[in-house]
C-alpha positions in Angstrom: 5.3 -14.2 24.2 2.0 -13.8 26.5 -0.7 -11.6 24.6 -0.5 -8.1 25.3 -3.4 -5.7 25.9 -2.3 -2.0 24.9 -3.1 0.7 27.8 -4.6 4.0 26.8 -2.0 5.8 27.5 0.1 3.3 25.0 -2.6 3.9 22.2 -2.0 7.6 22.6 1.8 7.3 22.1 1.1 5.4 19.2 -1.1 7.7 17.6 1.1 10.9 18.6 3.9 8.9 16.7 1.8 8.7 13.7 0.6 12.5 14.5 -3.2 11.4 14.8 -5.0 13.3 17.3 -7.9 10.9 18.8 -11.0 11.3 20.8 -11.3 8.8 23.8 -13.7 6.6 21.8 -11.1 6.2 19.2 -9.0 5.4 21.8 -10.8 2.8 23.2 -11.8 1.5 19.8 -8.0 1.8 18.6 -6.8 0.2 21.9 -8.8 -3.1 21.3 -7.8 -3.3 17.0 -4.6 -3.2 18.0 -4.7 -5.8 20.4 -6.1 -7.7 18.1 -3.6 -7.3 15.8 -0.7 -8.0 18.0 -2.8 -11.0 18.9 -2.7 -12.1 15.1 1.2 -11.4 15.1 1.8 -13.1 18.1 0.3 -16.1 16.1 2.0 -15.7 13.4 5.5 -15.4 15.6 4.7 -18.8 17.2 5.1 -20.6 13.9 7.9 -23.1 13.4 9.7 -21.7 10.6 13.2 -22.3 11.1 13.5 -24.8 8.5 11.7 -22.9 5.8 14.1 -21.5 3.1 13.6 -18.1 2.6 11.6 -17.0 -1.0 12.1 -14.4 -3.3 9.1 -14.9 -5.4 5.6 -16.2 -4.2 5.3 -18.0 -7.7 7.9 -20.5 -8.4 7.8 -19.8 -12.3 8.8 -17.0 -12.3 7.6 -13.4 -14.1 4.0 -14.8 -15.5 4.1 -11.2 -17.4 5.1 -10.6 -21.0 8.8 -10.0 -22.2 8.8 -5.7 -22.6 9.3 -5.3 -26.5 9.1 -1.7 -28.3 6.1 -1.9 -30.6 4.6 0.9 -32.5 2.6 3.4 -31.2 -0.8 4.4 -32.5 -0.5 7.5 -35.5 -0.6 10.7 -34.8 -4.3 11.4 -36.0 -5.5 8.4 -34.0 -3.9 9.4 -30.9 -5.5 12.7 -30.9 -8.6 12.0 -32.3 -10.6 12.6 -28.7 -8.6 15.3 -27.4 -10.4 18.5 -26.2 -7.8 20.7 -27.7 -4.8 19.1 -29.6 -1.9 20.8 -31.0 0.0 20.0 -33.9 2.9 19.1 -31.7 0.2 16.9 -29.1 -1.7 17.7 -26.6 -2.3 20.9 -25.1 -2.8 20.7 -21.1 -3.5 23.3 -18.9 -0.5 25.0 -17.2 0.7 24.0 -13.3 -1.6 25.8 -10.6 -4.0 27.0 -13.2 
């Protein structure tokens, strides 16, 4: 695959796709990043990676995060100690759209 060089008008597609409205320096600016881009993919196409098995985890051992457990919570006192204006059920938050 040859490197392609995007046209103007093919930057302008894109970004009415995305719903972007651009000003002809973006376009130009645009135009040339994602060139380069497609240049780096290109690259990255061209690899020989037929013979690599595919990988469902980066790490090979696994989850390096603790086991999820229930634990106790902090008391009720403790937990509302810096709220601006607890309840006796909680906390008190302002209603939706206020």
């Amino acid at each position: 695959m040859a490197d392609v060089e995007l046209t103007p008008d093919e930057v302008r597609h894109v970004a009415a796709l995305a719903r972007l409205g651009l000003a002809d320096e973006e376009v130009e600016r645009l135009g040339r990043e994602l060139t380069s881009i497609l240049g780096h993919v290109n690259t990255i196409a061209q690899l020989p990676i037929a013979d690599v098995p595919p990988t469902k985890h980066a790490n090979p051992h696994g989850d390096a995060l603790r086991p999820d457990a229930a634990r106790p919570g902090a008391p009720r006192e403790e937990a509302l100690a810096n709220a601006p204006d607890p309840t006796p059920e909680g906390f008190r938050v302002p209603p939706i759209g206020a």
